[in-house]
Phi, psi and omega in degrees: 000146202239064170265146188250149161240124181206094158234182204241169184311139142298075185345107157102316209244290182189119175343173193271290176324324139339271181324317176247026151289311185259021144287298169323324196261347180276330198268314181286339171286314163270332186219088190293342176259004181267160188281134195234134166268121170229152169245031191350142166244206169158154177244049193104327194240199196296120190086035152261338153304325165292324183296313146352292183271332165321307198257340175265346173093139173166193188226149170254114166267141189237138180227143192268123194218192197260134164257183196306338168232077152026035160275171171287157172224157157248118198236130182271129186228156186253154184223109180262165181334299185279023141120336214272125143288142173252114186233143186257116178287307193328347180273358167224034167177024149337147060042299204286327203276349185236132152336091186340309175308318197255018187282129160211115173251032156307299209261329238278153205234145176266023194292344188259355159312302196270345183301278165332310173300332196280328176304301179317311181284323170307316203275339170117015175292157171234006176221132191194118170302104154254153190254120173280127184135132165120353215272172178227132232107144180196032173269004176042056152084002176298316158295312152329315189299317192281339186273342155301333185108036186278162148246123195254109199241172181253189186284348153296342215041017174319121171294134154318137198262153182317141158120124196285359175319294181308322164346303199298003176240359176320116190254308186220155185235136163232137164249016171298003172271335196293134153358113179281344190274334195291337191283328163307322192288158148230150196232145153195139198294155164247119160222153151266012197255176141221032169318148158262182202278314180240161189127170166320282176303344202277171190303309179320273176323331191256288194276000187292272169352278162331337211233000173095014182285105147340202109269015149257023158248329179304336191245328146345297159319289197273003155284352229219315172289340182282322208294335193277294188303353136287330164273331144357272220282308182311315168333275177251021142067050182209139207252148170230008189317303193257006158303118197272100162142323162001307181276356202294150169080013173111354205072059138280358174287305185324294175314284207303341201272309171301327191228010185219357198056042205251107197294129178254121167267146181286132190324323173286007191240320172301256187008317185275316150339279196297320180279330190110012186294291181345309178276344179270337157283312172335117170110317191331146100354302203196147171223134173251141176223192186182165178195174205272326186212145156249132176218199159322299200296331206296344199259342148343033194100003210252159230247258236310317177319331143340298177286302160329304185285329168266337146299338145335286183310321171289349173084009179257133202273152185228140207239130166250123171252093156312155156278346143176169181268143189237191174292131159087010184310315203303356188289327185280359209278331160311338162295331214246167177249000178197114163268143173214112194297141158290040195292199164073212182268178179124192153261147178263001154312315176293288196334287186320290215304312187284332167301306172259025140281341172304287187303340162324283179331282178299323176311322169296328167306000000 
């Protein structure tokens, strides 16, 4: 028997590569002989370099960059055998890298972004993955833009100070500055999200809140990313308001869409790509996969609903083990041929690794 494993982190608990050591040890407890594929994932957000280098070969490389309020950080980017950088914005303008108390997503800036991106180009990539998630950011990508060499200027001609706040005095964008090697690259975004940038739906209004945004800085915020995303379009003639993914990372998809030309994709589908899971599943028994909560949202984009649909096309039953069930699972519950949560006590490497001899057990039966 052949089972692949492939899940993405446990938020908060364990890394993906984790996750799927203690599936692996859960799977060997009922079927000791069987051949295990295993496949750490990620949708974008923290551990899509590694799941990334892990499955396709590469090196993880780190560059000292500007973080989300612009101290230094070392932020880890993946450069794989064929040349494509893999960049995490959470390794430079992370949620994680800032102290809850010091969280502000007025000034916190994606300037350690482009910063990354410059890391990339130094080495001589002409392709480069970024996984949008994970962000304390609400600057729709101005910074990046600035560390590429876009001027974000005010009615003064003033350069803008860091930060999606600022956004509301955006007067002029001139990018005759931006990097000359960005015209060779291609980009292409990784999210689970498809938020527009502004709006009801948009990174402000949704994702603000989380970043420690009020609800007058939250709409503040998202007045202020449509006033940018008008001078966009006037500007560089390119429109990104209403673009499903625009919003993801704070609207960084909208900066890379605006200052990198970059197509934005659902994370599992880049992910899948890159590693080969399609081809890597084919032929399977079972594929066990998992993430820290199933709810409603997961079939929105989300790795395991990912995992699910293509093992679908083979036709192979699939096991989901969550780190707990949330509002709205049962919606989902028709992908999987078994949920079996990792609830209860413990450590959680044991928890899973005991779930999925529970699910074993009844599957086999």
């Amino acid at each position: 028997m052949r089972i692949v494993i492939a899940p993405q982190e446990y938020k908060g608990t364990l890394t993906a590569p984790e996750a799927a050591a203690a599936i692996a040890e859960g799977v060997r407890r009922i079927l000791p002989t069987a051949e295990l594929t295993i496949i750490p994932l990620a949708d974008g957000g923290p551990g899509t370099v590694d799941a990334i280098v892990h499955a396709a070969g590469g090196s993880v490389r780190r560059a000292r960059v500007h973080g989300p309020m612009l101290t230094p950080v070392d932020a880890a980017w993946g450069l794989l055998d064929n040349g494509t950088a893999v960049i995490e914005m959470a390794a430079a303008a992370g949620l994680l890298l800032v102290p809850e108390t010091d969280c502000d997503p007025r000034i916190a800036s994606t300037y350690g972004v482009g910063e990354l991106v410059l890391a990339a180009l130094d080495a001589g990539c002409t392709e480069i993955i970024v996984g949008l998630g994970g962000s304390a950011t609400n600057d729709g990508g101005a910074g990046m833009a600035q560390a590429l060499g876009a001027r974000l200027l005010d009615t003064d001609g003033r350069e803008l100070p860091p930060g999606g706040a600022a956004l509301a005095r955006l007067h002029t964008i001139d990018v005759s500055g931006l990097d000359s090697r960005l015209a060779g690259l291609n980009v292409l975004g990784a999210t689970d999200v498809r938020n527009p940038l502004c709006g009801p739906e948009g990174a402000s209004l949704v994702y603000g809140p989380q970043k420690g945004a009020s609800p007058q800085v939250a709409q503040k915020l998202d007045a202020a990313l449509r006033h940018y995303a008008e001078v966009i379009e006037r500007d560089l003639g390119i429109a990104v308001a209403e673009v499903p993914g625009a919003g993801a990372a704070g609207g960084l998809g909208a900066g890379l869409i605006a200052f990198l030309h970059a197509s934005i994709r659902p994370g599992i589908d880049v992910i899948a790509e890159a590693v080969h899971l399609p081809e890597r599943i084919r032929g399977a028994d079972l594929v066990l996969t998992g993430e820290g909560r199933l709810d409603g949202q997961t079939a929105f984009g989300k790795t395991v609903a990912g995992v699910a649909r293509i093992a679908s096309a083979e036709e192979i039953p699939v096991i989901v083990v969550p780190g707990s069930l949330g509002e709205g699972w049962e919606s989902v519950r028709p992908l999987f041929a078994a949920v079996e949560p990792a609830s209860g006590e413990g450590e959680a490497t044991e928890r899973l690794a005991t779930a999925v001899e529970q699910a074993l057990r009844t599957w086999t039966t």
